[in-house]
C-alpha positions as CSV (number, residue, x, y, z in Angstrom):
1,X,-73.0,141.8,9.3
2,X,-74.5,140.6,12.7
3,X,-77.0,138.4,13.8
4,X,-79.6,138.9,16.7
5,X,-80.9,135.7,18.0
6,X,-84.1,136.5,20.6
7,X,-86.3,134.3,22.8
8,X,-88.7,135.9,25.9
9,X,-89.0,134.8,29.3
10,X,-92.6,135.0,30.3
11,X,-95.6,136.2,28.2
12,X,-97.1,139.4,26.9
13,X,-100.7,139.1,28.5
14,X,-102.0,141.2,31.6
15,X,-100.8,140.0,35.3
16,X,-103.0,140.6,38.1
17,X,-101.0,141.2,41.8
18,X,-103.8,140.1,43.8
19,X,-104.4,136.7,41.5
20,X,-100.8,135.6,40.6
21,X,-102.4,132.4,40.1
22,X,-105.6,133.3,37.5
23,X,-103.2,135.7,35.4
24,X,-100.2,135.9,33.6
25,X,-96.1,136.3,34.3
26,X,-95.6,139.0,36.4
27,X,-92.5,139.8,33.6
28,X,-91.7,139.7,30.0
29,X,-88.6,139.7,28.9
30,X,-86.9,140.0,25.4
31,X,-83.1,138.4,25.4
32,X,-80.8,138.9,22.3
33,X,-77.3,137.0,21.6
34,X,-75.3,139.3,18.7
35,X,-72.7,137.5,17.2
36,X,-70.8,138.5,14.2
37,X,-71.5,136.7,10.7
38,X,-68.0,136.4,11.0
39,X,-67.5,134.3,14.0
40,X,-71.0,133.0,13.7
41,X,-69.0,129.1,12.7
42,X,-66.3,129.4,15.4
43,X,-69.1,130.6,18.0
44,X,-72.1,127.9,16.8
45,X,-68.9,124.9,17.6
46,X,-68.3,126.9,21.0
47,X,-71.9,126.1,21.9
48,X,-71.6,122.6,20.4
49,X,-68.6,121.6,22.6
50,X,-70.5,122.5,25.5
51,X,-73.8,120.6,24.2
52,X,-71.3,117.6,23.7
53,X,-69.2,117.6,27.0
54,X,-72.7,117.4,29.2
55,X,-73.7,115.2,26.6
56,X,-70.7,113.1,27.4
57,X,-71.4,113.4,31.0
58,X,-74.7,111.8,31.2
59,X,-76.7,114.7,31.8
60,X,-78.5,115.4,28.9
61,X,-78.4,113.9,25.4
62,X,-77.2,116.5,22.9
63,X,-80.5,116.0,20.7
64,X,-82.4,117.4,23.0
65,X,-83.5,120.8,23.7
66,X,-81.6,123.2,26.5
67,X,-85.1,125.0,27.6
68,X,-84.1,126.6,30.8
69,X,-87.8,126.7,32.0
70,X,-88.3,122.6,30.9
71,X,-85.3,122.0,32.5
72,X,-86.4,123.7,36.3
73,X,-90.1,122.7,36.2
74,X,-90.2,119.5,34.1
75,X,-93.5,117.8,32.9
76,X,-92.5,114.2,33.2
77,X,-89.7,114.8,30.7
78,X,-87.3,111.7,31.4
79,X,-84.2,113.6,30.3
80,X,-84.9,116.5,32.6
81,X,-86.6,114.4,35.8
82,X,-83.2,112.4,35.9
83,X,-80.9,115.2,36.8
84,X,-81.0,116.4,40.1
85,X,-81.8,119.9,40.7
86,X,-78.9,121.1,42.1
87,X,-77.1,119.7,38.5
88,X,-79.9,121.5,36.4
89,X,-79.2,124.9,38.0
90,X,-75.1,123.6,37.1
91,X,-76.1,123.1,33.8
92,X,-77.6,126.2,33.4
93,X,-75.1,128.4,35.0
94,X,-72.3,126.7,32.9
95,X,-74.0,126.9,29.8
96,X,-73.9,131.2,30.8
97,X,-70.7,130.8,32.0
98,X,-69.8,129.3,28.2
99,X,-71.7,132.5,26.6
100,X,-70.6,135.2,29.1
101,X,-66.8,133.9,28.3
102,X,-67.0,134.4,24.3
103,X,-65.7,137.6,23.1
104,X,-67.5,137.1,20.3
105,X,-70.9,137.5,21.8
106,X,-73.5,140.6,23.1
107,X,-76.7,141.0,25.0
108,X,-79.3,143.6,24.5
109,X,-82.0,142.4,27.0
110,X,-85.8,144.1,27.8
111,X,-87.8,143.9,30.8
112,X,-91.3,144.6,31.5
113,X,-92.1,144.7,35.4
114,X,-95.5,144.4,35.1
115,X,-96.9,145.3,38.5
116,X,-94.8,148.6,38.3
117,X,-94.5,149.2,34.6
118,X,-97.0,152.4,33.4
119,X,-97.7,150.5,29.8
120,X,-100.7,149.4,28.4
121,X,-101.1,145.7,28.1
122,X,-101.2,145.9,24.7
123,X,-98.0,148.0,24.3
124,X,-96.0,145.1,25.9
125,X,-94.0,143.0,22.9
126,X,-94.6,145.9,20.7
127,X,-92.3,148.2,22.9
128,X,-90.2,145.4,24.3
129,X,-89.6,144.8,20.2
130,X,-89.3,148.7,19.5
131,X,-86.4,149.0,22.2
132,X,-84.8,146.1,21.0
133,X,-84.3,147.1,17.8
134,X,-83.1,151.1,18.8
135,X,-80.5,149.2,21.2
136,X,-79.4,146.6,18.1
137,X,-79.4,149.3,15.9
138,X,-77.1,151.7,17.7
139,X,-74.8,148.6,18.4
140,X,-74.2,148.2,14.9
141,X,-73.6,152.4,14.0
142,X,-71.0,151.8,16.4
143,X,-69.7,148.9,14.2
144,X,-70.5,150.7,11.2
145,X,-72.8,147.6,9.8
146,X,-75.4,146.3,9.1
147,X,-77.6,143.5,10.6
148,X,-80.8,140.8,10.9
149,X,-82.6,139.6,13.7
150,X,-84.0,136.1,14.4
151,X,-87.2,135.5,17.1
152,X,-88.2,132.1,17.9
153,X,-91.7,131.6,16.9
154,X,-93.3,132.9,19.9
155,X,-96.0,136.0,18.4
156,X,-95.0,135.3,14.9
157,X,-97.2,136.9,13.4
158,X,-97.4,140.2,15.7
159,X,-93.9,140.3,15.8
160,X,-93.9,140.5,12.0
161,X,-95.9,143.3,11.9
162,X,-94.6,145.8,14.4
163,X,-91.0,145.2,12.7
164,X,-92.7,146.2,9.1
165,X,-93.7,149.3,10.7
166,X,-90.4,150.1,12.7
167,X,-88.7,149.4,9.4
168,X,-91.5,151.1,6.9
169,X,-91.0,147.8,5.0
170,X,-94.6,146.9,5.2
171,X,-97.8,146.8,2.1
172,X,-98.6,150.4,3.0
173,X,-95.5,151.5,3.6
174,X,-96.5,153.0,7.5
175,X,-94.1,153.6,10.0
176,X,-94.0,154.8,13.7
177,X,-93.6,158.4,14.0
178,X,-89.7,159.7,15.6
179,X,-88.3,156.2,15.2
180,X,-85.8,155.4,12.9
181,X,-83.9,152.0,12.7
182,X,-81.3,152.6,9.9
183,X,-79.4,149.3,9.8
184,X,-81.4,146.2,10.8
185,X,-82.5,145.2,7.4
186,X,-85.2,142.8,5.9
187,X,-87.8,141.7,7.7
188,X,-87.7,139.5,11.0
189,X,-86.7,135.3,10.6
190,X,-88.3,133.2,12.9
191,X,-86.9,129.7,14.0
192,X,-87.9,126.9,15.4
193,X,-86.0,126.7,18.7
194,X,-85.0,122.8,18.4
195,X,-83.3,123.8,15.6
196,X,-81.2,126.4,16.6
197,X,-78.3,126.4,19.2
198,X,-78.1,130.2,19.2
199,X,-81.9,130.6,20.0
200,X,-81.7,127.7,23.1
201,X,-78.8,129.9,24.1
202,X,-80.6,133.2,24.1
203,X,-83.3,131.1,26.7
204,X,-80.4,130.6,28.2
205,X,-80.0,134.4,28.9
206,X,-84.0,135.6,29.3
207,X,-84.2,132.9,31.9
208,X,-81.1,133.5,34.3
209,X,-82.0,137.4,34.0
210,X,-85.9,136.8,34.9
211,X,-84.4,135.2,38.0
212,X,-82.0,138.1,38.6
213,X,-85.2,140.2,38.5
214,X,-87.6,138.3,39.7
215,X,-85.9,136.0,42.4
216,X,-87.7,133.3,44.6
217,X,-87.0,132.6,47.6
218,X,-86.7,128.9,46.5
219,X,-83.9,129.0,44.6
220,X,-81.7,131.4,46.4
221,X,-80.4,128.1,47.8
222,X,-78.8,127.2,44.2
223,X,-78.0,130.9,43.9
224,X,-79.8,131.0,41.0
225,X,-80.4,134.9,41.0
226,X,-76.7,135.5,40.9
227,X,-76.2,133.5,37.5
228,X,-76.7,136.2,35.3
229,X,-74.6,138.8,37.1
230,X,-71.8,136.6,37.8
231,X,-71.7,135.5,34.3
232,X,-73.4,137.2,31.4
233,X,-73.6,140.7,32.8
234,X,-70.3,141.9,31.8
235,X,-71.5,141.2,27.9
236,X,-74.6,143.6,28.4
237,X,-74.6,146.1,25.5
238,X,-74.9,149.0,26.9
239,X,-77.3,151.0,24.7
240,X,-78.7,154.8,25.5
241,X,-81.7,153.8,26.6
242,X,-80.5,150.7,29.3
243,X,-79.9,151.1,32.7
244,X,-76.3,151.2,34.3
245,X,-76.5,147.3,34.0
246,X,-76.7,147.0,30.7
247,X,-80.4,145.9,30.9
248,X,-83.4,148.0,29.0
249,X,-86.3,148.4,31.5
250,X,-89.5,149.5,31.0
């Protein structure tokens, strides 16, 4: 069996062009880490050792939270604030280095452009959640198994629901016309993000791709937008429906 661990980059509401400021992201962006029940001991210790080493070297205690977004734009977080920028983006691109080196790990990633994406506002995490599943689902016919997916709590509840549908697993037993997801089984977990290594480490991958897609000027300095190529593109799953880079767009 595999396991699907999401987080987003961004948020699911309207953006405005002309008020960047008054509106939401201009992206959203759905990031999964597969890993094999199998290797799911020998890859959660991977991502320990790495927690421990930067742990070891003063940067951050391994109790807390890797949130790439905290971590770049910290509100008064001591453990963040004392790390120089230059480290964080370090930190972060050796934490995808750590992931992008695994053999035992995939990425199925979806990205809403916003300002050039034809969707409805209200079609955003549903299809973001819809074309995740089709890619996760074709990864494992190819492994001839099964798997489950776990979000972090992010749209809970809305989350829930489209999956019931995809699946035909909810009450009234609907489901979406011409879209069949044959082995992703039960419905959706959700986890607290704290609490889960895999989860901080698919942040780890929304983030460095929203600034593959979305660069600022800013950063280009730390080279930020070249993270995710240089490191976690060559473990793209590349599904039907993604792009020559791996990467589902919409």
């Amino acid at each position: 069996m595999y396991l699907c661990y999401v987080d987003e980059s961004g948020d699911c509401g309207p953006y405005d062009p002309e008020q960047p400021g008054k509106s939401g992201s201009p992206y959203f962006i759905f990031s999964g880490l597969v890993v094999s029940t199998g290797m799911w001991k020998v890859s959660l210790e991977l991502l320990k050792d790495f927690r421990k080493k930067i742990a070891r070297d003063a940067y951050l205690p391994y109790d807390i939270e890797f949130h790439c977004a905290e971590m770049i734009d910290p509100h008064k977080v001591r453990q963040f604030t004392s790390i120089s920028v230059p480290d964080r983006w370090k930190l972060i691109e050796q934490y995808a280095e750590t992931i992008g080196n695994s053999q035992n790990f995939s990425i199925i990633s979806v990205v809403i452009d916003k300002a050039n994406s034809t969707l409805p506002v209200a079609e955003y995490l549903p299809t973001s959640v819809t074309k995740l599943y089709q890619a996760f689902d074709e990864l494992l016919k190819s492994k001839e198994d099964h798997g489950m997916v776990l979000f972090d709590r992010a749209n809970e509840k809305l989350v829930n629901t489209h999956v019931r549908k995809l699946l035909g697993t909810g009450a009234s037993g609907e489901s979406i016309p011409g879209i069949r997801i044959g082995r992703v089984i039960e419905d959706p977990i959700f986890r607290v993000s704290t609490d889960s290594m895999f989860i901080q480490s698919a942040d780890v991958i929304a983030y460095t791709l929203k600034e593959k897609e979305f660069p600022k000027a800013s950063r280009q300095k730390h080279q930020a937008h070249k993270i995710f190529t240089r490191k976690l593109s060559k473990i793209c799953y590349n599904s039907n429906i993604a792009d020559e880079d791996g990467v589902i767009k919409q």
